[in-house]
Backbone as numpy.savetxt, mean C-alpha at the origin, in Angstrom:
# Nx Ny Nz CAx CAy CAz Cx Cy Cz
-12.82 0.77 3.67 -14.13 0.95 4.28 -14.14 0.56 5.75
-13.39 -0.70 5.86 -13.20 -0.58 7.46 -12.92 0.27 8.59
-11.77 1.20 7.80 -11.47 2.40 8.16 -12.31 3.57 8.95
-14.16 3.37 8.11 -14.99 4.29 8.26 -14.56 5.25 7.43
-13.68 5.26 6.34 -13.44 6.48 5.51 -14.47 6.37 4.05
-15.21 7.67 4.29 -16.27 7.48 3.26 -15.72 7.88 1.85
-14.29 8.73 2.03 -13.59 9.63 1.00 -12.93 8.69 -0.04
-13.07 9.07 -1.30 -12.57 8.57 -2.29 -11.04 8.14 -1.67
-10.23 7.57 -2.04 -8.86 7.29 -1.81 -7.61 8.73 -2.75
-8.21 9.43 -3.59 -7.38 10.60 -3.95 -7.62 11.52 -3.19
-8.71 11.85 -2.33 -8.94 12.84 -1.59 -8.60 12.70 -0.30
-7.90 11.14 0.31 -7.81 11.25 1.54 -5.81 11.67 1.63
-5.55 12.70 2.79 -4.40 12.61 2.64 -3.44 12.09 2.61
-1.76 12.36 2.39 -0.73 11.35 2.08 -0.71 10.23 3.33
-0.40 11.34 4.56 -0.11 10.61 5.62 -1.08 9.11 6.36
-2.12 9.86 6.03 -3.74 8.89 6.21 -3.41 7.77 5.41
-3.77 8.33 4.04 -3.28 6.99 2.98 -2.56 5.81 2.93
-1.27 6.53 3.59 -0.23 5.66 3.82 -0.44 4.93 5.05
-0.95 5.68 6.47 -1.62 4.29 7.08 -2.56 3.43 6.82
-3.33 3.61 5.80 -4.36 2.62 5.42 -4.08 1.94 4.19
-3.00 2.12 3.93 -2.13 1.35 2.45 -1.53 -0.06 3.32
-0.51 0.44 4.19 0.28 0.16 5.00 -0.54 -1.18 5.80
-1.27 -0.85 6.70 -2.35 -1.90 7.43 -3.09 -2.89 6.27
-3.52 -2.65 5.07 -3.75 -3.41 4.33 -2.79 -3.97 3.81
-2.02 -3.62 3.06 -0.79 -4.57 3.03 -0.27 -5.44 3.99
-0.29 -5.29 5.47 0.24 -6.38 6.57 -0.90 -7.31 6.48
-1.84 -7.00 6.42 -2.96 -8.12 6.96 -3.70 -8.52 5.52
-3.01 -8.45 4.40 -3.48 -9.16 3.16 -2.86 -10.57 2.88
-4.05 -11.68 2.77 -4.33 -12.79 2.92 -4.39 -13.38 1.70
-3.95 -14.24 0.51 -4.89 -15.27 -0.15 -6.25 -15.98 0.73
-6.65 -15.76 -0.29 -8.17 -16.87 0.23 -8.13 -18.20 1.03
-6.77 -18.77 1.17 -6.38 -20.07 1.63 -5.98 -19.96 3.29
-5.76 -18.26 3.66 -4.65 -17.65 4.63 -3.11 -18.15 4.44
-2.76 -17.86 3.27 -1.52 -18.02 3.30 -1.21 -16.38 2.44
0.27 -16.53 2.92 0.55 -14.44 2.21 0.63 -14.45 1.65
0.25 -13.57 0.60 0.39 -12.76 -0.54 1.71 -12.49 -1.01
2.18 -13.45 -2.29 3.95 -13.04 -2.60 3.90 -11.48 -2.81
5.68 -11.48 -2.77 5.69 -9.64 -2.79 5.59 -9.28 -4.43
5.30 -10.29 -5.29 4.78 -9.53 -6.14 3.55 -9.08 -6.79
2.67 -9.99 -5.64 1.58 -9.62 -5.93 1.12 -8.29 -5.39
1.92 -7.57 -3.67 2.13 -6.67 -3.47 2.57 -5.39 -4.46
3.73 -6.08 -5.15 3.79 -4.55 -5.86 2.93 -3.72 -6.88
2.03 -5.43 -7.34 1.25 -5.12 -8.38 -0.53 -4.08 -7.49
-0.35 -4.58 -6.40 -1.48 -3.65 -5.72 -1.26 -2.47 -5.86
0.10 -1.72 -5.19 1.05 -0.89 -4.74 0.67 -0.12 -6.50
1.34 -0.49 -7.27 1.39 0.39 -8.67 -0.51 0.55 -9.07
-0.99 -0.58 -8.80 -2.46 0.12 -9.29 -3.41 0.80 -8.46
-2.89 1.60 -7.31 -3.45 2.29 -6.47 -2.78 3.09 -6.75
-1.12 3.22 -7.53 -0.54 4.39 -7.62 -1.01 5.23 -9.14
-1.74 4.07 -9.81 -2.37 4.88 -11.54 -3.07 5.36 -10.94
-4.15 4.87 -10.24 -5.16 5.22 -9.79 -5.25 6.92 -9.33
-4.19 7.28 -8.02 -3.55 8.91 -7.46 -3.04 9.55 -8.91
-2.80 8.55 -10.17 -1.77 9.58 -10.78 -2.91 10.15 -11.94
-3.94 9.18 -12.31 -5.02 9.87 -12.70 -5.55 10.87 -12.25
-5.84 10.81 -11.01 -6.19 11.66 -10.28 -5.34 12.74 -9.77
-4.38 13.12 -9.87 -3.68 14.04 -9.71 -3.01 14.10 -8.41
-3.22 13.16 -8.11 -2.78 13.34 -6.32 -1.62 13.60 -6.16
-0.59 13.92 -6.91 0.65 14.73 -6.38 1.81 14.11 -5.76
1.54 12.82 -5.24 3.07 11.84 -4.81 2.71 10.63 -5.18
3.56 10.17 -4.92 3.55 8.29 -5.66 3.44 7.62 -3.99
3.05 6.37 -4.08 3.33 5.48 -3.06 4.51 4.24 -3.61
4.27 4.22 -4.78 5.82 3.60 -5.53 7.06 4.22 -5.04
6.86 5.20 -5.86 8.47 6.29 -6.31 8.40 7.14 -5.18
7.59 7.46 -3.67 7.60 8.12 -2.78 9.07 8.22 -2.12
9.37 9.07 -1.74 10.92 9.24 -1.62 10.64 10.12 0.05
11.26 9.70 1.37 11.54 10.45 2.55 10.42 9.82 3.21
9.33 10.91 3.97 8.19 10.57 4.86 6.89 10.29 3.90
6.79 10.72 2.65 5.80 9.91 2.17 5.57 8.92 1.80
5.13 8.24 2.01 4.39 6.58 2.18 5.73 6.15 2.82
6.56 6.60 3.17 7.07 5.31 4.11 6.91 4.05 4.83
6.28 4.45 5.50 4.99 3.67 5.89 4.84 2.35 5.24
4.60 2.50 3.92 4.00 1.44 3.25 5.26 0.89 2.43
6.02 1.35 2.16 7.50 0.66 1.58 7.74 0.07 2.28
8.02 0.84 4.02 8.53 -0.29 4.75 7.59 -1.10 4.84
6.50 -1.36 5.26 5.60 -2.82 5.34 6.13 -3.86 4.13
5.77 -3.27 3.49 6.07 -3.84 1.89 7.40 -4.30 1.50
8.63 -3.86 2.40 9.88 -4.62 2.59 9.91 -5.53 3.19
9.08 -4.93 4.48 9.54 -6.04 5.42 8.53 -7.54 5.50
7.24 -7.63 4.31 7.11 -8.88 3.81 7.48 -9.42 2.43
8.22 -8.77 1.98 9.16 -9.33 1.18 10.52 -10.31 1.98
11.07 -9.58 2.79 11.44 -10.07 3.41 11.30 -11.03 4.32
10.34 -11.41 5.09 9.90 -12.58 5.71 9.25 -13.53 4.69
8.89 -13.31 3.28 8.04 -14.21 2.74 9.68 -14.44 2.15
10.66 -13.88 1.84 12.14 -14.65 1.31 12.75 -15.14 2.15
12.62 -15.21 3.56 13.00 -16.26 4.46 12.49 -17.45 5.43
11.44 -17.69 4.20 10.63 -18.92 4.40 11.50 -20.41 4.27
């Protein structure tokens, strides 16, 4: 919603999606401001991905393979990675 996107999240496209997957994932907080382990990430990641697969949306942000959601894998690596070299 910050976004200003009024569109359901299956109707907005891959590329869109994936920047607004992506930006939420960097700047997701516990309530304390401390980060979010990466598995609480993946568990976001898969229930936004039932969510497209109910809906038919046609690629995964999980199992996305090349330029789709890239984007958001890499975010999603690369705080896995800084939260494992704490």
């Amino acid at each position: 919603m910050s976004k200003a996107e009024s569109k359901e999240i299956h109707h907005i496209e891959p590329t869109l999606l994936d920047e607004y997957l992506a930006t939420f994932l960097l700047f997701l907080k516990k309530s304390n401001g401390t980060d979010v382990e990466p598995s609480s990430l993946r568990v976001i990641i898969a229930s936004v991905d039932r969510y497209l697969k109910r809906h038919r949306y046609g690629c995964s942000a999980m199992t996305g393979t090349g330029a789709q959601f890239a984007l958001t894998r890499d975010t999603n690596d690369a705080k896995k990675n800084v939260f494992r070299n704490r």
